[in-house]
C-alpha positions as CSV (number, residue, x, y, z in Angstrom):
1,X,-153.6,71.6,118.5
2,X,-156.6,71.7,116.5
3,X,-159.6,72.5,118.7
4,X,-163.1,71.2,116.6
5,X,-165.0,70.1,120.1
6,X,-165.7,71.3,123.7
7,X,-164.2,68.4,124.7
8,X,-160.8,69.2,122.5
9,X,-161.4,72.6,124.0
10,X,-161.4,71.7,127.7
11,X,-158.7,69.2,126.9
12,X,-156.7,71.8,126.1
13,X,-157.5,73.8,129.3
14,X,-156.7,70.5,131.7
15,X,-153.2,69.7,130.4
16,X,-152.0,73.7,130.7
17,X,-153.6,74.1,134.1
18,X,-152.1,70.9,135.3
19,X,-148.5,72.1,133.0
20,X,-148.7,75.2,135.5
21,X,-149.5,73.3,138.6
22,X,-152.7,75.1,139.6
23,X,-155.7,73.4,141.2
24,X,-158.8,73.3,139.9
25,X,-159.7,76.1,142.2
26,X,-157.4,78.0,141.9
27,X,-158.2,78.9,138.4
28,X,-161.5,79.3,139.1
29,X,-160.2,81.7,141.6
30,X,-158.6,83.5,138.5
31,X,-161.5,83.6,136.3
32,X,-163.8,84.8,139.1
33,X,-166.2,81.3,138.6
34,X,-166.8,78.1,140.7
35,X,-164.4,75.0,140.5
36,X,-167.6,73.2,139.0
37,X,-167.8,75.4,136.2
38,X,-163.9,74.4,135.4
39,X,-164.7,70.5,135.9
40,X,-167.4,71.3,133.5
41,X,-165.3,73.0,131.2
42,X,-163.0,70.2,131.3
43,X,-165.0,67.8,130.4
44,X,-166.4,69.7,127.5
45,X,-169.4,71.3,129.1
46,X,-170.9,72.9,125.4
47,X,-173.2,75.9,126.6
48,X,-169.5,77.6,128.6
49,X,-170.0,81.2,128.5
50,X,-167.1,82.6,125.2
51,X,-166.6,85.2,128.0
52,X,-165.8,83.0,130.6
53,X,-163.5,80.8,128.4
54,X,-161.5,83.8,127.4
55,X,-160.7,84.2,131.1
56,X,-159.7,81.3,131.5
57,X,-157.7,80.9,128.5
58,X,-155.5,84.1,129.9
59,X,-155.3,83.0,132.8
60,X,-153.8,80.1,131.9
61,X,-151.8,82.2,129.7
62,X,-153.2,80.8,126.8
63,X,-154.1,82.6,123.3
64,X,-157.0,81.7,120.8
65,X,-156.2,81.6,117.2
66,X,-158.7,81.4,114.5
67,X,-157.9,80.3,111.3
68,X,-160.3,79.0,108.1
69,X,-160.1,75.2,108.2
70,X,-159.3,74.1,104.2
71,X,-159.5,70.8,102.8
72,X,-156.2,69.5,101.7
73,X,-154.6,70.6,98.6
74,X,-156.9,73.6,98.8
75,X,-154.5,76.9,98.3
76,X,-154.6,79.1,101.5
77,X,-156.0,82.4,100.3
78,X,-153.5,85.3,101.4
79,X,-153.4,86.4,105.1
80,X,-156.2,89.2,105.9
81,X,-156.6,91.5,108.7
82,X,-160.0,91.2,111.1
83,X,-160.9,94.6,112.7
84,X,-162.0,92.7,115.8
85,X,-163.4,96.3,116.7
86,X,-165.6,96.4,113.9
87,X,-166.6,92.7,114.9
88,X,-167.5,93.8,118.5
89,X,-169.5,96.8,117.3
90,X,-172.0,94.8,115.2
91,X,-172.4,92.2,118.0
92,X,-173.4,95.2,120.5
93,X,-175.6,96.8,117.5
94,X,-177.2,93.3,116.9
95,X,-177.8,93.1,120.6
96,X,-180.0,95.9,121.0
């Protein structure tokens, strides 16, 4: 599924909490948050913390995949590699 919204986003994270028969709270539970925060989530609450979301995303056993959305007809360029380490680094240097 192609994820453009918060709302696709907590969409997503509905149906594979309901596919794996856990309660609201229980996955809040899991991800160490209140069951508000996941019915905001849900419902495509846009200020969720990307930390937060990444929780819940493994809890729910789920894996985030980013890929460079083309327009149609437009030849993919060839797979690259991201250091997501490298990516981290600058974020923390940015930070302080």
């Amino acid at each position: 599924m192609h994820v453009r919204t918060p709302r696709d986003l907590g969409l997503v994270i509905r149906e594979r909490r309901r596919a794996l028969g856990l309660e609201q709270q229980e996955l809040a539970d899991r991800v160490g948050v209140s069951r508000q925060w996941v019915v905001g989530v849900e419902r495509g609450k846009q200020r969720a913390d990307a930390g937060l979301l990444m929780k819940a995303l493994t809890a729910l056993g789920l894996a985030l995949d980013v890929r460079e959305e083309r327009a149609p007809g437009t030849p993919q360029p060839a797979p690259g590699r991201v250091d997501i380490d490298a990516v981290v680094a600058a974020a923390r240097r940015k930070d302080k």
